[in-house]
DRENLUMMI-518643 format. One line per 8 residues: number of its first residue (from 0); their letters; for each residue x, y, z of N, C-alpha, C. Coordinates in steps of 0.1 Angstrom, whole numbers, plus 5000, padded with zeros to 4 digits. Example, Ala and Ser with C-alpha at 12.3 -4.5 7.8 and 13.67 -1.06 7.14 Angstrom:
2
0 = as = 5132,4943,5078,5123,4955,5078,5132,4967,5078 | 5128,4978,5071,5137,4989,5071,5129,5000,5079
//
This chain:
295
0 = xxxxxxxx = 1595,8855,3753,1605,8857,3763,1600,8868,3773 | 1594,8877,3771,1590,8889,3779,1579,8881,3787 | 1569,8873,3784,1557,8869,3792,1565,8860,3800 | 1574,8854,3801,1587,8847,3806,1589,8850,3821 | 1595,8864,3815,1604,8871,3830,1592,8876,3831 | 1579,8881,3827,1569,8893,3840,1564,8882,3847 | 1560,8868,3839,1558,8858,3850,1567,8849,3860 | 1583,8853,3859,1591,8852,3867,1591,8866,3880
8 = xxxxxxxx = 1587,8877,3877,1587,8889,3882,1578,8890,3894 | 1565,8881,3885,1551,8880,3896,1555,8872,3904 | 1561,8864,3901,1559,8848,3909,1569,8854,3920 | 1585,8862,3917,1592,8867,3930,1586,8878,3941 | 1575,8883,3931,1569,8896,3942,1564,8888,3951 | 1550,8879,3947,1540,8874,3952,1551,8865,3962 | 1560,8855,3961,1571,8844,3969,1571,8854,3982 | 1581,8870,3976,1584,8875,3989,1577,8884,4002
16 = xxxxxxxx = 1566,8884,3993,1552,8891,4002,1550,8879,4009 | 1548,8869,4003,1539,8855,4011,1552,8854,4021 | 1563,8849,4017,1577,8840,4031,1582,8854,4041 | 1586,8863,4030,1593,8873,4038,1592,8872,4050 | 1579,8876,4055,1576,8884,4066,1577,8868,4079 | 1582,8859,4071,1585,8844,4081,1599,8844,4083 | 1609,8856,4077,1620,8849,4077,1626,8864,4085 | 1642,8856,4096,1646,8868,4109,1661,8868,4103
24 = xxxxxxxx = 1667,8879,4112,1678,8881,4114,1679,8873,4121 | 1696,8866,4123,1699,8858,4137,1713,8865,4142 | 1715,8872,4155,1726,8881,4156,1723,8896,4157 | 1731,8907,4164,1731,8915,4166,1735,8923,4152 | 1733,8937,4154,1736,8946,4140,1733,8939,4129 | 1740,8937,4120,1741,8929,4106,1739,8914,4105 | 1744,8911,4117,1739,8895,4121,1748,8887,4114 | 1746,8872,4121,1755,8864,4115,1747,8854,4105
32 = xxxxxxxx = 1737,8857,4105,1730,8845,4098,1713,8848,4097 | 1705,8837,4091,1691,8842,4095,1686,8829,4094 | 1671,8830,4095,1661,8822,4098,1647,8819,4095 | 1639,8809,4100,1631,8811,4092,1621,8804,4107 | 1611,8809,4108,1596,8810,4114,1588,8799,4115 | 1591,8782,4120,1584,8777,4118,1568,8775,4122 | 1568,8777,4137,1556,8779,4146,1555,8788,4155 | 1547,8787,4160,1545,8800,4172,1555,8796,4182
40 = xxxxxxxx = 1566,8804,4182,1575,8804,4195,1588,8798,4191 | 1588,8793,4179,1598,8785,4173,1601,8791,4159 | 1616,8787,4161,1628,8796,4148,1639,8787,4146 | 1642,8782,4132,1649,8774,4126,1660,8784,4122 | 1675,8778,4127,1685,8785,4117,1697,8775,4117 | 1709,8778,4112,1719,8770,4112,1722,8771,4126 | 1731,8762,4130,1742,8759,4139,1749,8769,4144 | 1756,8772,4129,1769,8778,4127,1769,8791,4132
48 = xxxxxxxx = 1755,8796,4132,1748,8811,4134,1753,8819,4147 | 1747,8806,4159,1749,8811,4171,1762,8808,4180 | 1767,8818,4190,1776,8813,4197,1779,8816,4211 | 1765,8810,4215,1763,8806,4230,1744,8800,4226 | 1740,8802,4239,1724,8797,4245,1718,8807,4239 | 1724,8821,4233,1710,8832,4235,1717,8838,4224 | 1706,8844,4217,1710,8849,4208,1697,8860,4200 | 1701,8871,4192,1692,8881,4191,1685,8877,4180
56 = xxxxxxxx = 1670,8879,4178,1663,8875,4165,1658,8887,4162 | 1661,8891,4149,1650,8904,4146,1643,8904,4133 | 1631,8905,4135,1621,8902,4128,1616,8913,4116 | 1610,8907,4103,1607,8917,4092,1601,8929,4096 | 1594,8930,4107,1589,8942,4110,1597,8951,4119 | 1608,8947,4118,1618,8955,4130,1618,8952,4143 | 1611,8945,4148,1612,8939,4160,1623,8933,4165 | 1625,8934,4173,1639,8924,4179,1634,8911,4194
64 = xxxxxxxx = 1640,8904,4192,1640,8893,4209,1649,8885,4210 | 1651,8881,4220,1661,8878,4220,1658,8856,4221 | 1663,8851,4216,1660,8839,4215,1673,8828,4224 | 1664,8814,4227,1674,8805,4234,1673,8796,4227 | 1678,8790,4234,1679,8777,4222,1676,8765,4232 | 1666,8762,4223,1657,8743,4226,1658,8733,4223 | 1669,8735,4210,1678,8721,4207,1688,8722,4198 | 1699,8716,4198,1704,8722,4188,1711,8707,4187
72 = xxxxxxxx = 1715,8704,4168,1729,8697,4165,1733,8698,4156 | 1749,8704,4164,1759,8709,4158,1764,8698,4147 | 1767,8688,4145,1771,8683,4134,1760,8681,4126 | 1748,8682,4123,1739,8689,4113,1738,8703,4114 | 1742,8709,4120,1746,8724,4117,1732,8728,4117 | 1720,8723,4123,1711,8732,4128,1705,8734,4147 | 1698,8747,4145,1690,8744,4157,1681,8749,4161 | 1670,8751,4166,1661,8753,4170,1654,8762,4183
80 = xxxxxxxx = 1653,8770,4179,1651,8788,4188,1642,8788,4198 | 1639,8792,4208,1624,8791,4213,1627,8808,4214 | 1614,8818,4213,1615,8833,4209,1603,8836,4206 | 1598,8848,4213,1582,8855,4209,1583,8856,4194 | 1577,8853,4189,1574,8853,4173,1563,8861,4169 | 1557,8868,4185,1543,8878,4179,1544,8883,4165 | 1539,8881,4156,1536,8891,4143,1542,8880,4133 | 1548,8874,4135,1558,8863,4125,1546,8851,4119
88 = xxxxxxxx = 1544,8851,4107,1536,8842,4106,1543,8831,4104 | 1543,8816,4109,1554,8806,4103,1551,8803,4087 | 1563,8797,4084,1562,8793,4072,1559,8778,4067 | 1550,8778,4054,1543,8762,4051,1556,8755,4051 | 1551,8742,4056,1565,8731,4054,1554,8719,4045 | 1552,8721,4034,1544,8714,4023,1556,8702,4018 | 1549,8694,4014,1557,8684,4007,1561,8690,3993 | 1574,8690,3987,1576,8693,3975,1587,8685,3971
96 = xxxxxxxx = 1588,8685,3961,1601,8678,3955,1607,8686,3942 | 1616,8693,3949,1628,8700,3939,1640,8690,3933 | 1639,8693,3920,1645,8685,3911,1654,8695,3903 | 1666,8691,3893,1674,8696,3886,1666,8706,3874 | 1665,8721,3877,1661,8728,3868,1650,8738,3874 | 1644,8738,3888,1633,8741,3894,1633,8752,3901 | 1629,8761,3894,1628,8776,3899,1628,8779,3916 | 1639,8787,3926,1636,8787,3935,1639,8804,3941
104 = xxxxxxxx = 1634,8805,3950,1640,8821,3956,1644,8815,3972 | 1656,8820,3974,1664,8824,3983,1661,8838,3986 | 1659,8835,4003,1651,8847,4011,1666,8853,4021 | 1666,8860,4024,1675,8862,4037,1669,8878,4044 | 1672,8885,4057,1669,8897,4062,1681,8905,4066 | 1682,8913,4057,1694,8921,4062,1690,8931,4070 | 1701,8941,4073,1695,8950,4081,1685,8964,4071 | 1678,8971,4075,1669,8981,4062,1659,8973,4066
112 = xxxxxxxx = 1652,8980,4056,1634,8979,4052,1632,8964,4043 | 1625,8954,4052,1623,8940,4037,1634,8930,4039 | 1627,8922,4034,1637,8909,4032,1646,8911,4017 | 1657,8905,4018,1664,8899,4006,1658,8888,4000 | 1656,8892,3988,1654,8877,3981,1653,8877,3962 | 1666,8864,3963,1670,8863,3951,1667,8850,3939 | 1665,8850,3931,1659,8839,3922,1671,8832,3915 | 1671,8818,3919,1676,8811,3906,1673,8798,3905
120 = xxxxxxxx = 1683,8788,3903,1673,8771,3899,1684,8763,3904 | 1676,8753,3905,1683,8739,3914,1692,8738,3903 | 1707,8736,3906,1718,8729,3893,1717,8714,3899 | 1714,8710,3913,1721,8694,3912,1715,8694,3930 | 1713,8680,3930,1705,8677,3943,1717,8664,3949 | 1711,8661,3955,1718,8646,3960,1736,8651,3964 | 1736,8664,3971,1750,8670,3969,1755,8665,3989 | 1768,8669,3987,1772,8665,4003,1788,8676,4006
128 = xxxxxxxx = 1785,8678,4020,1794,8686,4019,1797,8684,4036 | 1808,8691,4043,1815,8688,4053,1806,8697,4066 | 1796,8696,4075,1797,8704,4093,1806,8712,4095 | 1800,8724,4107,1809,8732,4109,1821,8722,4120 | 1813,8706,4124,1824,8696,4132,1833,8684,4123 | 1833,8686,4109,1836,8680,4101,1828,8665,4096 | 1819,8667,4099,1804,8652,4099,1802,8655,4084 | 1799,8645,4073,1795,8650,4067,1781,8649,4059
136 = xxxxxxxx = 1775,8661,4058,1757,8663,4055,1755,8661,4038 | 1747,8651,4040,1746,8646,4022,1735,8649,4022 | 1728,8647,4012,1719,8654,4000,1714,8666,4001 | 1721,8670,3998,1716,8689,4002,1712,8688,3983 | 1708,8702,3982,1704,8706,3970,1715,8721,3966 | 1718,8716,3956,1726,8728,3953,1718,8737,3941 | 1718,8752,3943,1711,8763,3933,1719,8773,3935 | 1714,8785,3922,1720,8790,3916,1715,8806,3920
144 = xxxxxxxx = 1710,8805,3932,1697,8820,3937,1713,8826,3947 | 1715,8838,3941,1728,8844,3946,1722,8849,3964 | 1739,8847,3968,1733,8849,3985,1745,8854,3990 | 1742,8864,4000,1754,8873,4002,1756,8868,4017 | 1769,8873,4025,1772,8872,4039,1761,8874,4049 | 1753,8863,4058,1743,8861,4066,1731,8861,4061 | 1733,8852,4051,1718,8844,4045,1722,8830,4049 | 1734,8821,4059,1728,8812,4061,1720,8805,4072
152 = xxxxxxxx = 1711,8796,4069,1698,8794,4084,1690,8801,4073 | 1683,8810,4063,1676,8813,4057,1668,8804,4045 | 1655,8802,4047,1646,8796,4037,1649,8797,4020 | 1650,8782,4015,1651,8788,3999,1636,8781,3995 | 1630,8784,3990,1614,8779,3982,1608,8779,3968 | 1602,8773,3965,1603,8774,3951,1588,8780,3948 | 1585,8783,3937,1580,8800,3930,1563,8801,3940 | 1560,8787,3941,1548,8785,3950,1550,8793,3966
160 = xxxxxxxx = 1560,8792,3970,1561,8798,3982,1566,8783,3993 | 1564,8769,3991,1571,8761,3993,1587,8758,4000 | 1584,8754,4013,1597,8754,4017,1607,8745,4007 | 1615,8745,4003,1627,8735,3993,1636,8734,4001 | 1643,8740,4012,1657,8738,4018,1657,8748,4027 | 1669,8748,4034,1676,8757,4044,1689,8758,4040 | 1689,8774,4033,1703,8776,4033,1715,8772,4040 | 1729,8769,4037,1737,8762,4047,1751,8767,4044
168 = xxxxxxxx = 1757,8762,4030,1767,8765,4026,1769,8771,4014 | 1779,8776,4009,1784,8783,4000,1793,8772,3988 | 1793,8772,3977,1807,8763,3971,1809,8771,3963 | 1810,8780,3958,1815,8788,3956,1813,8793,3937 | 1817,8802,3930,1814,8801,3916,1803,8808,3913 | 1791,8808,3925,1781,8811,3922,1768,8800,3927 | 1773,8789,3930,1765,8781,3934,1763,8781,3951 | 1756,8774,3953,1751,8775,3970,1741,8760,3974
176 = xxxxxxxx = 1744,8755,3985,1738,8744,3993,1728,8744,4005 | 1717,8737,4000,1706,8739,4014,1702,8725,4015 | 1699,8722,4029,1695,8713,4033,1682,8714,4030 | 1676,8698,4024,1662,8699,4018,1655,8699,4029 | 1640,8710,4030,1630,8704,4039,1624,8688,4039 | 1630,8681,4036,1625,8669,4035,1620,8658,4049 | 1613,8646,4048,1611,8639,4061,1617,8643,4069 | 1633,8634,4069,1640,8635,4079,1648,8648,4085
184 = xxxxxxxx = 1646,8661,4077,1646,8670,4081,1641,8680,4094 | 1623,8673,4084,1614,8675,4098,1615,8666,4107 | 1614,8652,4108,1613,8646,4118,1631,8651,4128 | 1638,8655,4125,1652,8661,4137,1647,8674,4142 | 1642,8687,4129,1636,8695,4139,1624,8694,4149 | 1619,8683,4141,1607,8683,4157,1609,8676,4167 | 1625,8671,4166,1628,8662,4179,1637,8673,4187 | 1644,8680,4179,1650,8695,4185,1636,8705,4191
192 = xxxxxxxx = 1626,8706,4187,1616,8713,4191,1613,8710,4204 | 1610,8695,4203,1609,8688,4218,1617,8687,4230 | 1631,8697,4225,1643,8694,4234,1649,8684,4234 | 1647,8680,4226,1657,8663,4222,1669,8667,4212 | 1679,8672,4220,1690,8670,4212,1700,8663,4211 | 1704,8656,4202,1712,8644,4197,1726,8640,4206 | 1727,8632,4210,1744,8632,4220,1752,8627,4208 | 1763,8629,4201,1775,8620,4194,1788,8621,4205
200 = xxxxxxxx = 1793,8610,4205,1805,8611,4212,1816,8617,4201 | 1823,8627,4209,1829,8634,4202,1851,8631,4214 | 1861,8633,4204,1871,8633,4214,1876,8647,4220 | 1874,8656,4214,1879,8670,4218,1891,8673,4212 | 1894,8667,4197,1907,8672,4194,1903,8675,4181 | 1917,8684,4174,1919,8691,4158,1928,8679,4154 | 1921,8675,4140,1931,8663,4136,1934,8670,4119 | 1945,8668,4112,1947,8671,4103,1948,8655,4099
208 = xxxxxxxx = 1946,8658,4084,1939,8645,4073,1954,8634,4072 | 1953,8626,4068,1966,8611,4065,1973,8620,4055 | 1970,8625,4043,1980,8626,4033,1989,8641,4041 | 1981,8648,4047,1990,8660,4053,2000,8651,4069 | 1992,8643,4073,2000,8641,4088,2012,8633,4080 | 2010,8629,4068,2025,8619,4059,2037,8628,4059 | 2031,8638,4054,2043,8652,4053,2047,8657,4064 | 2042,8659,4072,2047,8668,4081,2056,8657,4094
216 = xxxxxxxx = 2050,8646,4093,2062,8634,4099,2073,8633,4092 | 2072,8632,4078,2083,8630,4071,2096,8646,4071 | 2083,8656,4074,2094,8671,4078,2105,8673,4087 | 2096,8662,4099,2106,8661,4112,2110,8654,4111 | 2115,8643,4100,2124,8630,4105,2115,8617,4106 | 2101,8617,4110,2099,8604,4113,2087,8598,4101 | 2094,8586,4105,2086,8577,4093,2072,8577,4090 | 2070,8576,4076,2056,8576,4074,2048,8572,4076
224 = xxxxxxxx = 2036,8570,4083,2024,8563,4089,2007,8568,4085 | 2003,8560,4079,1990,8566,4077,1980,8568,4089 | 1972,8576,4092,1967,8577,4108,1962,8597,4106 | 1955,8599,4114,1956,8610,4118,1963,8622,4127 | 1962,8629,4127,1976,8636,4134,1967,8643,4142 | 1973,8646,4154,1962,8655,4165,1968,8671,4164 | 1962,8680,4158,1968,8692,4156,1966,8699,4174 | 1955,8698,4177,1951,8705,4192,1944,8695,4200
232 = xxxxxxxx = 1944,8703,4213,1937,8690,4222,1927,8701,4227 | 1914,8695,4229,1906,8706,4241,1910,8705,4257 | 1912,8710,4263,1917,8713,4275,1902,8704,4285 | 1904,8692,4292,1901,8688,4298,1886,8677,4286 | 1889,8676,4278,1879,8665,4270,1881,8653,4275 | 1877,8645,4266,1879,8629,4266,1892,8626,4262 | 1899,8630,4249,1909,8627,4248,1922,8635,4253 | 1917,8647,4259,1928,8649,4272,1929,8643,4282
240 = xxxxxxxx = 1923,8641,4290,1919,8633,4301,1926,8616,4300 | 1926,8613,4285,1934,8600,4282,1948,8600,4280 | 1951,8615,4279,1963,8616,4278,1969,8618,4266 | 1961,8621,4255,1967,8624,4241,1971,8633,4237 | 1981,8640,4235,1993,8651,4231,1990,8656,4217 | 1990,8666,4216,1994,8674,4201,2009,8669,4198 | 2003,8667,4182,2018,8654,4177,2016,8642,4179 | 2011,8638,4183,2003,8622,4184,1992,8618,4175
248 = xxxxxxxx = 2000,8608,4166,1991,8599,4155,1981,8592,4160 | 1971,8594,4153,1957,8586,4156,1958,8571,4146 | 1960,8557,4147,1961,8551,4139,1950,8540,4133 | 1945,8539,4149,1933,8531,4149,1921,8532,4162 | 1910,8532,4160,1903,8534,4168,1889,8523,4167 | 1888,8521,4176,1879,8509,4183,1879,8497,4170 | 1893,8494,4166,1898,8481,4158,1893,8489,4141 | 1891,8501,4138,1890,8504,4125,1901,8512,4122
256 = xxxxxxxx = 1911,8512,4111,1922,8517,4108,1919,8533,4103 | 1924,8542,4106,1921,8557,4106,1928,8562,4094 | 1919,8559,4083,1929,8570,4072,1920,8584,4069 | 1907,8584,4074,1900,8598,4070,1894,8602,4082 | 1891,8614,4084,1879,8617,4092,1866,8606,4096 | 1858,8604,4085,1849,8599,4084,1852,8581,4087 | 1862,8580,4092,1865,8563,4100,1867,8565,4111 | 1871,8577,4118,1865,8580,4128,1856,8581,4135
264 = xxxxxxxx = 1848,8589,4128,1835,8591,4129,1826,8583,4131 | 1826,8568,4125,1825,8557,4123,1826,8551,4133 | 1839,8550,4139,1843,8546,4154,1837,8547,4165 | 1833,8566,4163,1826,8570,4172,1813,8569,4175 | 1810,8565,4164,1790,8560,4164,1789,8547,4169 | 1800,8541,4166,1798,8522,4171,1803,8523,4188 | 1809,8534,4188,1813,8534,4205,1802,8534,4212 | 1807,8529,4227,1794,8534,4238,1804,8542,4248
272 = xxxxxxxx = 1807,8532,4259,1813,8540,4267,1828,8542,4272 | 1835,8534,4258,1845,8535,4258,1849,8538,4245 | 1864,8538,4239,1871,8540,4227,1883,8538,4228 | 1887,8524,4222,1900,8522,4225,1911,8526,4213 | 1922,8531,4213,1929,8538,4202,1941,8533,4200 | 1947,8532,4189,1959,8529,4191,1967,8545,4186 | 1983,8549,4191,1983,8559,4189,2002,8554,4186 | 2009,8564,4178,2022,8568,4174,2026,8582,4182
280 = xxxxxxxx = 2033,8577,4192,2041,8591,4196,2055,8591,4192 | 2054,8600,4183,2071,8599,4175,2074,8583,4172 | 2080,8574,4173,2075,8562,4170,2075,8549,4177 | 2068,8552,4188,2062,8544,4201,2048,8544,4200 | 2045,8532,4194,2028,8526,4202,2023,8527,4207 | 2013,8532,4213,2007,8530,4224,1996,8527,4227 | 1986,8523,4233,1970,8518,4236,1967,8523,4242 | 1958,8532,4239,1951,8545,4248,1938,8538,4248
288 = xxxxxxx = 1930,8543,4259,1914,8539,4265,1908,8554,4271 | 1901,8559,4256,1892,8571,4258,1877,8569,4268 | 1876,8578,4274,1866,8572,4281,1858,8586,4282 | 1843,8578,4285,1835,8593,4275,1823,8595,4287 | 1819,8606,4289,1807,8610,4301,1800,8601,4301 | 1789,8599,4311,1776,8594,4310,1767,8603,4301 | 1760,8597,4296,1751,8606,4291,1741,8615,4300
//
């Protein structure tokens, strides 16, 4: 057991000497999140991190810069920094395959001297969980390497120094979710690197789920309908501009019947440049024709 943990002990010294000094603050003071160094000039972090074009990066040596952004997509909850990286060495993006049981360290940079970085092991791969736009990101890897407030966008790797994932979400208990460095991982950040970032047609509204829009019709008197409920509108979107009201059921969209999020979403991928809806206002029908920018 003792030759055990000193060779758990080596393997986290040696991990955080080798990545550390690849991995940033993303944010002012304490920051909202962090990151990780892929090339010269270029910085991987969540989505969720930033909130605007610019945003502060500061580096293991205490450096600070201030970074923009070269691509980002928000319903994969990443994006991609352009930022002086002088001194940052990027981090390997090696082929690996983390499996159920597989030693990893979770890195993050708080404010102080050094990176954060904590050890534990894949519990379960092939995991999926909801965007900060409600899309939902499947096969993430879930482990057990503890991570405190603004470790996400931060590198998890396993004992070789190997990228394994990008920190993302939390579930809570103790466990934690990162998107695997895998193919398709890389092939989006290098199309984000390129300034290629993704268009999804989106409507501009807050929808609460079928089994809550049931209740809350049935609160005010009207009959139950399965469909989505529009909690908010964005002020001059697509579906304002069509004229859709907070209180107005979502029931069907471009001929697919609306019982989840994710049939919408649906809708909205098969859309081009229209989206026809059918909608319940209090209990009148109606045929709405969303209509969405040029690209």
């Amino acid at each position: 057991m003792t030759n055990v943990i000193e060779e758990l002990e080596a393997a986290l010294r040696q991990v955080t000497e080798r990545v550390g000094p690849s991995v940033v603050r993303i944010g002012r003071g304490r920051g909202r999140g962090a990151g990780v160094v892929l090339s010269d000039g270029v910085v991987l972090t969540n989505a969720h991190n930033l909130r605007g074009e610019e945003t502060t990066v500061t580096f293991a040596d205490g450096r600070a810069a201030v970074g923009t952004v070269r691509g980002v997509d928000g319903d994969g909850d990443i994006v991609v920094l352009a930022v002086d990286t002088t001194g940052a060495p990027p981090i390997g993006w090696e082929p690996t395959d983390a499996s159920v049981g597989t030693a990893v360290v979770a890195l993050s940079s708080p404010p102080g001297h050094g990176p954060r970085a904590t050890l534990g092991f894949v519990s379960a791969v092939g995991q999926t969980f909801r965007g900060p736009r409600g899309r939902r990101i499947a096969g993430s890897i879930e482990h057990t390497a503890p991570l405190t407030r603004g470790s996400s966008g931060g590198p998890v790797v396993d004992t070789a120094g190997r990228l394994v994932g990008i920190n993302t979400n939390r579930v809570g208990d103790g466990f934690y979710l990162a998107m695997p460095a895998d193919a398709d991982l890389k092939a989006r950040v290098d199309a984000l690197t390129r300034g290629e970032s993704p268009r999804r047609l989106r409507l501009g509204v807050a929808l609460v789920p079928g089994h809550a829009a049931r209740r809350l019709r049935a609160a005010v008197g009207l009959p139950e309908r399965d469909g989505l409920l529009v909690r908010g509108v964005e002020e001059d979107g697509p579906a304002a501009r069509a004229g859709i009201r907070q209180g107005d059921l979502l029931v069907t969209a471009g001929g697919t019947t609306l019982n989840t999020h994710d049939d919408l979403f649906a809708a909205l991928d098969a859309a081009t440049g229209e989206l026809p809806v059918k909608v319940v206002r209090g209990v009148d029908e109606l045929d709405v024709t969303i209509a969405f920018d040029a690209a």
